[in-house]
C-alpha positions in Angstrom: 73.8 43.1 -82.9 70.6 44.8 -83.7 71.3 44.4 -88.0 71.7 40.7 -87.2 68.4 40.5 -85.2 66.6 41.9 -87.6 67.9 39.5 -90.6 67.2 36.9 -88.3 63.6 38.0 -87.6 62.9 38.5 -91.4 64.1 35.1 -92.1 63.6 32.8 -89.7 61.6 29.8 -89.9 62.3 27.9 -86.9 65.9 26.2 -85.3 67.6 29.9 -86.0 65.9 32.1 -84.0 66.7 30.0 -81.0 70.2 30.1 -81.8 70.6 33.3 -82.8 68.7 34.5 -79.6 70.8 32.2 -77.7 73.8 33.7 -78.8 72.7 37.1 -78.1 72.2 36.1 -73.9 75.2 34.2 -74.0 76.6 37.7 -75.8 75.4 40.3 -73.4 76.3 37.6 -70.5 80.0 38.3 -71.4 79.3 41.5 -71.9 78.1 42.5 -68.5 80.6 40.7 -66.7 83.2 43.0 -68.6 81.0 45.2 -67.4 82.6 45.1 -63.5 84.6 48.2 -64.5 82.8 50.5 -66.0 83.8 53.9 -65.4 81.1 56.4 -63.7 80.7 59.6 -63.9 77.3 60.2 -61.4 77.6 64.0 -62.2 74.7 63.5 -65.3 77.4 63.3 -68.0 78.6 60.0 -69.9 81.6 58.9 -68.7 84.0 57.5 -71.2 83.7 54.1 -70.8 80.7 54.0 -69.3 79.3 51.1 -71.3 75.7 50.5 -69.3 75.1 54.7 -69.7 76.1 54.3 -73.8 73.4 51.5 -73.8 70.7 53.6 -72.2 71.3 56.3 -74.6 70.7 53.7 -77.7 68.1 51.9 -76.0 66.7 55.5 -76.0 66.7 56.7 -79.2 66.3 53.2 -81.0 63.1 52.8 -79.7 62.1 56.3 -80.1 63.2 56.1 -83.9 61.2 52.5 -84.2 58.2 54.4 -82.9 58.2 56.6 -85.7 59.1 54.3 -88.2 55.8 51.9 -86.8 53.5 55.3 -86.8 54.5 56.2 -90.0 54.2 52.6 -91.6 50.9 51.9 -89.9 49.3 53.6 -93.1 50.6 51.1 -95.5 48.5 48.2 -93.7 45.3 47.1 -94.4 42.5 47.8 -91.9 42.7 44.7 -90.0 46.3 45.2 -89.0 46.3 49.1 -88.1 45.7 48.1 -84.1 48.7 46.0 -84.6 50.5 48.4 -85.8 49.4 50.9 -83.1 50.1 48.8 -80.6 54.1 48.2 -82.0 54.5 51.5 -81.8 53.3 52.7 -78.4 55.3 49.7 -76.8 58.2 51.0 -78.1 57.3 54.6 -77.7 56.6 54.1 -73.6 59.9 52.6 -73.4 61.6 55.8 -75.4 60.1 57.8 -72.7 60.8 55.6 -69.7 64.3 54.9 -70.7 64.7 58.6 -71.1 64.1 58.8 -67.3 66.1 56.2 -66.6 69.0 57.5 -68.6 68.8 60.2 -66.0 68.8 58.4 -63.2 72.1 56.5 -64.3 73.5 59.6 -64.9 73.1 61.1 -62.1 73.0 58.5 -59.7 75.0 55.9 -60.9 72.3 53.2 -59.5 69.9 50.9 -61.1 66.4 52.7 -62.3 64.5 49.8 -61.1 62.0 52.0 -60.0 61.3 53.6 -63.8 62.2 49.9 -65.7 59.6 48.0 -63.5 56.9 50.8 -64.5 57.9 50.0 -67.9 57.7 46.5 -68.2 54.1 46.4 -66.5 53.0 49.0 -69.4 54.6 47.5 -72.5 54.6 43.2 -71.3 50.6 43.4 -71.3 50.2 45.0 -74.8 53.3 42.6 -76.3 50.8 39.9 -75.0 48.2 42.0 -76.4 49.6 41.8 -79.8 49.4 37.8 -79.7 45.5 38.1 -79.2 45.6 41.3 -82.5 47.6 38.9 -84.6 44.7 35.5 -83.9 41.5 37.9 -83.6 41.0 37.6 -87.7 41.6 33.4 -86.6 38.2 34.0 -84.0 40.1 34.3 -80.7 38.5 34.7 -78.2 38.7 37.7 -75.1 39.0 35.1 -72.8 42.4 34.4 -74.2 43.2 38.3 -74.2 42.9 38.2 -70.5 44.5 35.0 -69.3 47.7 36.5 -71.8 47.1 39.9 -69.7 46.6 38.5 -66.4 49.9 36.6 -67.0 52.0 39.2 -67.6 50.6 41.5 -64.8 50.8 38.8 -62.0 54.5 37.9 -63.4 55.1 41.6 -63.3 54.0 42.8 -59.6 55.0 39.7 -58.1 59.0 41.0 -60.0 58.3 44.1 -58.9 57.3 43.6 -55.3 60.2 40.7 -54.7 62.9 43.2 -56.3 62.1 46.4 -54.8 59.4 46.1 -51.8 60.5 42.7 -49.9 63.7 41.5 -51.1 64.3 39.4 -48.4 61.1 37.8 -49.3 62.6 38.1 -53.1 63.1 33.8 -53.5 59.0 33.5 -53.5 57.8 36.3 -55.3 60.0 34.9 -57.9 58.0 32.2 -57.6 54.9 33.8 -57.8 56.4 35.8 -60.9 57.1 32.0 -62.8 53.8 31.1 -62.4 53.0 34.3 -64.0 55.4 33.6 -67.1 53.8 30.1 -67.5 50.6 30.5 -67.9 51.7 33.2 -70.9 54.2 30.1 -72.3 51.3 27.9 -72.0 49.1 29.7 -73.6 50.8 30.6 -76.7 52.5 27.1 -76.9 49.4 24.6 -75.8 46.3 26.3 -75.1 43.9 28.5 -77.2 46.3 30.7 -78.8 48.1 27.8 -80.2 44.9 25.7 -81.5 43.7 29.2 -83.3 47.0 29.4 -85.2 46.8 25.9 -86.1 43.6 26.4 -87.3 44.7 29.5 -89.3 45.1 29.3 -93.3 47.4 32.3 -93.1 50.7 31.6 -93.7 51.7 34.8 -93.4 50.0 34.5 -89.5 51.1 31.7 -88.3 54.8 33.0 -89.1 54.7 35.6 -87.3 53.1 33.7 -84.4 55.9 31.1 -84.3 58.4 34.1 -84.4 56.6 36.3 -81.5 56.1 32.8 -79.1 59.8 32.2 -79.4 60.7 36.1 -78.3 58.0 35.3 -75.1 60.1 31.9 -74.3 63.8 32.6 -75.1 64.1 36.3 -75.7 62.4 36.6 -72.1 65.1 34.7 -70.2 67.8 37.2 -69.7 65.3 38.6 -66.9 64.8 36.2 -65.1 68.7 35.7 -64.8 68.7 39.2 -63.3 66.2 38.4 -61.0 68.3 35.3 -59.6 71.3 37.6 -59.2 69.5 39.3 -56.1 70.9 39.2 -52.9 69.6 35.9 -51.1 68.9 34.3 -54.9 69.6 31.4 -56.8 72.6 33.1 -58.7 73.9 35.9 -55.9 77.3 37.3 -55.7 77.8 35.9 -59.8 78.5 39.5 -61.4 77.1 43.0 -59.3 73.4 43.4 -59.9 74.1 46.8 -61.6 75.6 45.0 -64.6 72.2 43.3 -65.7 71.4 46.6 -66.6 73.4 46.4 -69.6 71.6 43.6 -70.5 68.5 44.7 -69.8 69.1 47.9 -72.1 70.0 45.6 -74.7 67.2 43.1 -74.1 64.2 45.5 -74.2 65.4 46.7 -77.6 66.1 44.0 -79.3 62.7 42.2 -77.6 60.3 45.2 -78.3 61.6 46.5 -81.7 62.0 42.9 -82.6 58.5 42.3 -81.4 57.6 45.4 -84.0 59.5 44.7 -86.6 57.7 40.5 -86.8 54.2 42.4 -86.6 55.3 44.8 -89.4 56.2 42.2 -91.9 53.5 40.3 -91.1 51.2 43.1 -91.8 52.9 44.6 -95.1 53.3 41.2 -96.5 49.2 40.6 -95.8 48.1 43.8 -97.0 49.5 43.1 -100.5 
């Protein structure tokens, strides 16, 4: 899965990546509902079988190894693009570490880390929206744009984070509160300043890359919210257990983050030419 995202990511120039990204939900949908019986160890070793621990243990060291490969690269650039680059690598260097942790608790416990994956995604969402403003800055964006992006993916974030693990009876309206989040980060990139500074852009290589990273934020982003709705009291409830998503998760963030990387990367290598 992860050699076809990446050819898809170094060639795409529109219809695939929905497709291919499609497939992939549609993918780790099955996936997780084979899921039902995987076998546990909870004694902190991997159980053979144990398909959600296997994928915490790649998520793991895949970003880890795309964090070096980013660092390393981030030389090769040209000035304008070394924030960029910086930026690619710490997101997928925080969720190394995090996943680390949450390999642990798996391990051990046999539960969902949603504790460790929440504290993750309200570090590394903000700077992928970060890396939307670093790709238009050259273009004139403005910081104005920086923080509605931010303030998105924060507000989408808590409001998650507080209707999953802090009121879940309460978990139908934070989700709610956690769409209205997501939108005004879809708007943004697809109507509103972001997308008239791309238009105006006479980089090719930019607006490219843009197209590419918007279509990670719209479709690549779904599979959580299909977790969310799988919460007790939700939209989705009693469809597969809860602890299954985290397979999907695992593969998710990977393939979302180093993805993520990887469309900045290009971007950058072929600009600095």
């Amino acid at each position: 899965m992860p050699t076809n995202g990446c050819a898809v990511i170094l060639n795409y120039e529109g219809g695939p990546m929905v497709s291919a990204t499609l497939r992939f939900a549609a993918l780790s949908l099955s996936v997780a509902l084979l899921g039902s019986s995987t076998a546990l160890a909870s004694d902190g070793t991997l159980a053979a079988g144990d398909y959600i621990g296997f994928t915490f243990f790649i998520g793991y060291m895949a970003m880890f190894a795309a964090s070096v490969f980013f660092f390393f690269e981030r030389g090769r650039v040209s000035d304008k693009w070394k924030t960029s680059m910086l930026v690619s690598g710490l997101i997928t260097m925080i969720a190394a570490v995090h996943y680390f942790y949450m390999r642990g608790v798996w391990l051990d416990t046999g539960t969902s880390p949603t504790q460790f994956r929440y504290i993750d995604w309200i570090l590394t969402v903000p700077l992928m929206c970060i890396e939307f403003y670093l790709l238009l800055r050259p273009a004139g964006a403005s910081s104005s744009m920086l923080w509605r992006l931010f303030g998105g993916a924060v507000l989408m974030l808590v409001a998650g984070y507080m209707g999953e693990a802090v009121q879940p009876a309460s978990n139908v309206m934070w989700g709610v509160i956690s769409t209205i989040g997501w939108a005004i980060i879809i708007y943004e990139i697809y109507m509103g300043e972001a997308r008239k500074r791309v238009d105006a852009s006479d980089n090719a290589g930019v607006k490219t890359a843009f197209v590419r990273l918007r279509w990670f934020a719209l479709v690549g982003w779904a599979i959580y919210p299909i977790g969310y709705m799988l919460l007790p009291g939700n939209l989705l409830a009693g469809m597969m257990p809860v602890t299954n998503m985290d397979l999907i998760y695992n593969i998710g963030d990977a393939v979302n983050k180093i993805g993520f990387g990887l469309v900045v990367y290009v971007m950058a290598i072929n600009d600095s030419k």
